[in-house]
C-alpha positions as CSV (number, residue, x, y, z in Angstrom):
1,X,-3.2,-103.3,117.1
2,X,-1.0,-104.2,119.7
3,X,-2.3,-105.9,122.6
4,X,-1.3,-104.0,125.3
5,X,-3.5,-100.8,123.4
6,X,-6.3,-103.4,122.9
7,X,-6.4,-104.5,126.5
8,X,-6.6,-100.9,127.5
9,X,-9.7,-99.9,125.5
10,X,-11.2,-103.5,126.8
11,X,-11.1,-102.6,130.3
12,X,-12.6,-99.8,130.2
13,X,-15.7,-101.7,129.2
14,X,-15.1,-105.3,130.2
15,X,-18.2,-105.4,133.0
16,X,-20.3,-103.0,130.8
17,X,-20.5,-105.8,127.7
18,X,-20.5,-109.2,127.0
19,X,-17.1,-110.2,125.8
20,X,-15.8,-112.6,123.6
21,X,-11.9,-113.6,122.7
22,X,-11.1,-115.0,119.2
23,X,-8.0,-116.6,118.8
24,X,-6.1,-117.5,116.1
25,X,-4.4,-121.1,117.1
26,X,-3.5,-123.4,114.1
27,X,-2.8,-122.6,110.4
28,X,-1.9,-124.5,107.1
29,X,-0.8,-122.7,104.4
30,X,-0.7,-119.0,103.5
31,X,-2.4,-117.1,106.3
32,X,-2.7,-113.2,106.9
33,X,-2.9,-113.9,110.8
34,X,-0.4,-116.1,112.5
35,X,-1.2,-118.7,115.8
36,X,-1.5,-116.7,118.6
37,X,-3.5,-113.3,116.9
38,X,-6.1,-112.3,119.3
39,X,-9.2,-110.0,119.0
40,X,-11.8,-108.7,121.2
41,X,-15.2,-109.1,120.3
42,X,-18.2,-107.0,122.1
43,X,-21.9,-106.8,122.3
44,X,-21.8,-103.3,121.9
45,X,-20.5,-103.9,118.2
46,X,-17.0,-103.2,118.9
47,X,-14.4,-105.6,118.1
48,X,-10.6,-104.7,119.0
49,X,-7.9,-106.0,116.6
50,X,-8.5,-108.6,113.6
51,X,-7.9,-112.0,112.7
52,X,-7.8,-112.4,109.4
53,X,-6.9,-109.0,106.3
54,X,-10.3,-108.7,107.1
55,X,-12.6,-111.2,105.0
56,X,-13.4,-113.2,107.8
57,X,-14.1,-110.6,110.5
58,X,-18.1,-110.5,109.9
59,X,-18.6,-114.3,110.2
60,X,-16.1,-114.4,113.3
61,X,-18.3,-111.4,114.7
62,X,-21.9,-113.2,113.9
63,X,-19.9,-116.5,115.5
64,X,-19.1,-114.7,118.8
65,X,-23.1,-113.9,119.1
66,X,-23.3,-117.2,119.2
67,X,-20.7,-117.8,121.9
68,X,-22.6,-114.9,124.2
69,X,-26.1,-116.5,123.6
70,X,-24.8,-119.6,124.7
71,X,-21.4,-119.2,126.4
72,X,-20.1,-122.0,125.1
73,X,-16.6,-121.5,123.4
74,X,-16.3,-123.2,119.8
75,X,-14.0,-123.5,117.3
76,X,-14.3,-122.8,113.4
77,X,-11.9,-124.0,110.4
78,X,-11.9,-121.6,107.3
79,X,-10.1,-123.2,104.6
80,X,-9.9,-120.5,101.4
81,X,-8.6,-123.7,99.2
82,X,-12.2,-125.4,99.6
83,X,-14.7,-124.5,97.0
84,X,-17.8,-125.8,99.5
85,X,-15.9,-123.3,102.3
86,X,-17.4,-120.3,103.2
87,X,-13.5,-118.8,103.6
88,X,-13.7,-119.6,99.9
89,X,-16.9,-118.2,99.0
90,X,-15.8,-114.7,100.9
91,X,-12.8,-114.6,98.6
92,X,-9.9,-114.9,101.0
93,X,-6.7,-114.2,99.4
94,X,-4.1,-116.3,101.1
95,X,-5.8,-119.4,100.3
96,X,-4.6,-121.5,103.6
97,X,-6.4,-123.1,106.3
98,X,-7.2,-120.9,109.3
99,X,-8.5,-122.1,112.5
100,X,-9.9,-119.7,115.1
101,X,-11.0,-120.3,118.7
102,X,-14.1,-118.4,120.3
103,X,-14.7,-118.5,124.0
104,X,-16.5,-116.2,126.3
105,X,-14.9,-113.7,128.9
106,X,-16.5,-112.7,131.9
107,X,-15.7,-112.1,135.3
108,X,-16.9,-115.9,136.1
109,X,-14.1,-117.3,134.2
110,X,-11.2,-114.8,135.1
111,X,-11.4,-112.7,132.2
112,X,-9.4,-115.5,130.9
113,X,-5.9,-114.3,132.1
114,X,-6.8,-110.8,130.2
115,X,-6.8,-108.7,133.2
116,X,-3.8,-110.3,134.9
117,X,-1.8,-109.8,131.1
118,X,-3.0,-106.6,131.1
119,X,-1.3,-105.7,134.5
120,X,1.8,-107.2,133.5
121,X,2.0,-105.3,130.3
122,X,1.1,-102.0,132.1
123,X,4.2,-102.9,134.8
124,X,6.2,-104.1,130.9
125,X,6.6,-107.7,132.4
126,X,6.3,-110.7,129.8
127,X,5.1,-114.3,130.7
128,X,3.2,-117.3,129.2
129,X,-0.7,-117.4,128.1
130,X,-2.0,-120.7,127.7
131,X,-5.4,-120.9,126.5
132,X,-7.4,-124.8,126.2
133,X,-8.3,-125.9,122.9
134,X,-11.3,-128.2,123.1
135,X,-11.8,-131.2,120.9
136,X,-15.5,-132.0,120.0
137,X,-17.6,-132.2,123.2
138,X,-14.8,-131.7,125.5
139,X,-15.6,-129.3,128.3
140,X,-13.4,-126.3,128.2
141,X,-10.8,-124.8,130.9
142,X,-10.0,-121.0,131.5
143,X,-6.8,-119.5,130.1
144,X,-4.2,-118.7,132.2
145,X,-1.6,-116.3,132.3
146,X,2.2,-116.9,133.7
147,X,4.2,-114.2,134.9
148,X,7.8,-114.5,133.7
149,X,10.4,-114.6,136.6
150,X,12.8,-112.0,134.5
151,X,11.6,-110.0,131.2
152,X,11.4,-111.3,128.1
153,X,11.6,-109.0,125.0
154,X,11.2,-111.6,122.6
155,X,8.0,-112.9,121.3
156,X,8.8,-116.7,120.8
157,X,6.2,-118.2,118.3
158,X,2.4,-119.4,119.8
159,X,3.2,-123.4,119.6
160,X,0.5,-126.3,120.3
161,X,1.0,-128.4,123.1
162,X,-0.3,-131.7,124.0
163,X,-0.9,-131.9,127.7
164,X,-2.0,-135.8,128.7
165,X,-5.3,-135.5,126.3
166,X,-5.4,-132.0,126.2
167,X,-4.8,-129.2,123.6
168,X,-3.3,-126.0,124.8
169,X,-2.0,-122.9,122.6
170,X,1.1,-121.8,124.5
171,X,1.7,-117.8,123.5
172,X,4.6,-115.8,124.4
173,X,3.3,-111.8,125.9
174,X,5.5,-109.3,126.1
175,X,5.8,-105.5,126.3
176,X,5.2,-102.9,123.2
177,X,8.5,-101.6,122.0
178,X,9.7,-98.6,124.1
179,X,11.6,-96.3,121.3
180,X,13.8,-93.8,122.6
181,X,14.6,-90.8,120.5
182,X,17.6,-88.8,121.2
183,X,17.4,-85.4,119.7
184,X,13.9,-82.7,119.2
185,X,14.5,-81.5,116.0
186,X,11.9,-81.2,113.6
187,X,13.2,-84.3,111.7
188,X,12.2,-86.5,114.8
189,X,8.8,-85.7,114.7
190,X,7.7,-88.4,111.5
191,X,10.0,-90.9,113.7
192,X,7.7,-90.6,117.0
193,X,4.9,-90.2,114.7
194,X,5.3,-93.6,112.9
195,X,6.4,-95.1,116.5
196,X,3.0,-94.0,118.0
197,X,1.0,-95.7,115.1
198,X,2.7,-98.7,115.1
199,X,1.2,-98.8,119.3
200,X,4.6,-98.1,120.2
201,X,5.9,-96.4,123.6
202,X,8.0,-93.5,122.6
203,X,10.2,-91.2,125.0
204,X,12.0,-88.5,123.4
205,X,15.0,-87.1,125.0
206,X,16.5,-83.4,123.9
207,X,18.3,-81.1,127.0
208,X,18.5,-78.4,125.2
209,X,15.7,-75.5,125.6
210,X,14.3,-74.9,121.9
211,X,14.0,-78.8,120.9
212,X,11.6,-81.7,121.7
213,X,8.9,-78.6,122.6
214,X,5.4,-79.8,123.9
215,X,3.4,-78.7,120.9
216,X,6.0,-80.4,118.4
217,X,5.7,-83.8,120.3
218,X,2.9,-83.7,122.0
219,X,2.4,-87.5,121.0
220,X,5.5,-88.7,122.5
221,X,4.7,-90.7,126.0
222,X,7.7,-89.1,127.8
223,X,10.1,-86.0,127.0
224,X,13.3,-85.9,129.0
225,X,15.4,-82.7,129.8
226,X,17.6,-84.7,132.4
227,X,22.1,-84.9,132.3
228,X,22.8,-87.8,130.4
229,X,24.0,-89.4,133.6
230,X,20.5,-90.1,134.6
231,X,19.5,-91.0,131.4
232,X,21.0,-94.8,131.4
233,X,19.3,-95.8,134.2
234,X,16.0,-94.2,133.3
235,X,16.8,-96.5,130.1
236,X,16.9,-99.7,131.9
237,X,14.5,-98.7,134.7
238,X,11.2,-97.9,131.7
239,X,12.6,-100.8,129.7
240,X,13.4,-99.2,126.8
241,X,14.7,-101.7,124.2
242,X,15.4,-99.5,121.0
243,X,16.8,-96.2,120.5
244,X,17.1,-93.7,117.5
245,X,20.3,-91.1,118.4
246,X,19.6,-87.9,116.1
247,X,20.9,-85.3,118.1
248,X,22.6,-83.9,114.8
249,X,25.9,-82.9,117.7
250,X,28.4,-84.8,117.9
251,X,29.3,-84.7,121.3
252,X,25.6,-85.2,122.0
253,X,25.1,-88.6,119.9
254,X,28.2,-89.6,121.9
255,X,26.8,-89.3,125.5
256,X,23.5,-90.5,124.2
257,X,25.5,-93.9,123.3
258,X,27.7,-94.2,126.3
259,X,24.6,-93.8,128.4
260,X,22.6,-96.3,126.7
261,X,25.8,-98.7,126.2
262,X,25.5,-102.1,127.8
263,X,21.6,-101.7,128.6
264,X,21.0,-104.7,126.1
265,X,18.4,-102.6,124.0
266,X,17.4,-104.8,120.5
267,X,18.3,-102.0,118.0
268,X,20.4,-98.6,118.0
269,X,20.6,-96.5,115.2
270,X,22.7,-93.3,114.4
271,X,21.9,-90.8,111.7
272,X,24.3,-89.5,109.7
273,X,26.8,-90.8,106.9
274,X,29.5,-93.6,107.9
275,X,32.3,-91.1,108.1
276,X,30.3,-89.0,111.2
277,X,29.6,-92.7,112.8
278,X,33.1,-92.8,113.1
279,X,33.6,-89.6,114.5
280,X,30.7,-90.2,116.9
281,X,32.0,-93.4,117.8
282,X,35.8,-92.1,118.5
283,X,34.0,-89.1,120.4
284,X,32.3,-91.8,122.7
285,X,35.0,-93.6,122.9
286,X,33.5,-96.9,121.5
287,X,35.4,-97.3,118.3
288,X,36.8,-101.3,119.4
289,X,33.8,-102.3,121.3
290,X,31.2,-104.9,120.5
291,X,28.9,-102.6,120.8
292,X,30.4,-100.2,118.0
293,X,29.4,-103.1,115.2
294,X,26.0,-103.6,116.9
295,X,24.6,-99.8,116.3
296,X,22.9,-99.1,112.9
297,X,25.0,-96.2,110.7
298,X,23.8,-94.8,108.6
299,X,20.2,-95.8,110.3
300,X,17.6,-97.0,108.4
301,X,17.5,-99.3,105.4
302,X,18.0,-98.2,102.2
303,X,14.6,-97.2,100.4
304,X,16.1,-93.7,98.6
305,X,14.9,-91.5,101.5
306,X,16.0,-87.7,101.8
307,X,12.9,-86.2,103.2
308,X,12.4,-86.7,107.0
309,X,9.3,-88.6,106.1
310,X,11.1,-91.0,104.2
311,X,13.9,-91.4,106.2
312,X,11.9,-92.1,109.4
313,X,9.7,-94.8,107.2
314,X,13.4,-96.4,106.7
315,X,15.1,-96.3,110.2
316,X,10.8,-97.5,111.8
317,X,11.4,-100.2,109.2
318,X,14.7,-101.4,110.1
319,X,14.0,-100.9,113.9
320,X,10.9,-103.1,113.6
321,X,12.6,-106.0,111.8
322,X,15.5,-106.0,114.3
323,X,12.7,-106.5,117.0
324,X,9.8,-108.9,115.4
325,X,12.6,-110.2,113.0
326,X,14.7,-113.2,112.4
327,X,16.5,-113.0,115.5
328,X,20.1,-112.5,116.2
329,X,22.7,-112.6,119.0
330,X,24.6,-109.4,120.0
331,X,26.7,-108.6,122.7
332,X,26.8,-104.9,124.0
């Protein structure tokens, strides 16, 4: 679940319950979570994302009852390597060490920084969470949540960080993906669809009357109608930092390009074999550009897809690893 969905149900209810965030902050080994997974825990039974594939969830959950009887944050070590460990006895595949921080949220203690991420998220601004990690007996401090002076639309890794005596897990927030999809065909529907599921924000753009109709993609956040001229700076104004151009027109995947061109988005892709690229690119008048080598053409990676269903788990696929990837430099 992506945070910025799971802060959204939590608010909702975050006076109505007793709260309490887990945190993922240290592993050795194999682990299913990485530092810096969160999940919400509630009185009313409801937790709101997962920390581990799911073997560790009901002794995190009896944990947390713990943490609201006595509102006293505490931190547990599962290690699925130790025969005597209870990670062990539940089975847990990965075999590492995981390490997962409990503390209460409440209106007393800020909401530790939730609220304020959640704000930032809903404006898609990106900043700094720092949450205390208590040794044994040490009194713990409230998270806190920076606001970046400038967006950030990579997530760096959560890193430890020894302040004086102090432990503090430094995590990176930023937006959900914002997908555009240019073109309302029927083949762009699995594409949204896969978008949505993933928590992503999707806008689908299609001028012309008989595509990208309501009932066809009602799930979409945003359709667009508008010239393309006002389509580059909705781009950069929503934050939109990948884009899928299936127009299947020529000129159309063209204007779509040169309006999204220099808005620093992390992945483009194009459908259609290498020789229409070219044609679209000429048509655009990108062919020598840095940009031209940046955009994805034929999109999607190569997992034998002809259906639309395929196709779109392909170009989701590649458009996710350009974003949570290995990270690379390109200039558009």
């Amino acid at each position: 679940m992506q945070l910025a969905n799971m802060l959204t149900q939590w608010r909702v209810n975050r006076d109505s319950h007793e709260w309490v965030l887990g945190t993922v902050y240290k592993t050795e080994g194999s682990s299913y979570r990485k530092p810096g997974a969160m999940s919400l825990i509630g009185s009313g039974g409801q937790q709101l994302g997962l920390l581990s594939g799911g073997c560790l969830e009901a002794d995190i959950r009896l944990n947390a009852r713990k943490v609201m009887a006595t509102g006293v944050p505490i931190s547990i070590r599962y290690d699925g390597d130790d025969e005597d460990d209870l990670a062990f006895r539940l089975g847990i595949g990965c075999g590492g060490v995981v390490y997962v921080l409990l503390e209460p949220v409440s209106r007393e203690n800020n909401y530790q920084g939730l609220s304020d991420i959640h704000d930032a998220l809903t404006k898609r601004q990106s900043g700094l969470f720092k949450q205390h990690i208590p040794k044994a007996g040490q009194s713990s401090r409230s998270a806190e949540f920076i606001l970046d002076s400038a967006l950030v639309r990579h997530r760096a890794r959560s890193r430890l960080e020894q302040v004086e005596d102090e432990t503090w897990l430094v995590s990176s927030v930023t937006p959900t993906p914002h997908l555009l999809v240019a073109g309302g065909g029927i083949d762009a529907q699995p594409v949204v669809m896969f978008a949505k599921q993933l928590g992503w924000e999707v806008s689908v753009w299609d001028p012309r009357p008989a595509n990208a109709r309501d009932e066809f993609f009602h799930m979409a956040d945003a359709r667009l109608r508008c010239h393309t001229d006002e389509l580059g700076p909705w781009v950069s104004e929503q934050s939109v930092n990948a884009a899928m151009i299936m127009t299947h027109s020529v000129p159309m995947d063209a204007q779509s390009l040169q309006a999204i061109h220099g808005r620093q988005l992390d992945y483009v892709g194009l459908l259609g074999p290498p020789h229409r690229r070219q044609d679209v690119l000429c048509e655009a008048g990108l062919v020598d550009t840095a940009f031209a080598s940046f955009i994805n053409g034929p999109a999607g990676f190569d997992i034998g897809g002809e259906l639309p269903e395929s196709i779109a788990l392909a170009v989701i696929a590649q458009c996710h690893s350009a974003i949570f990837g290995p990270q690379s430099s390109h200039n558009d």
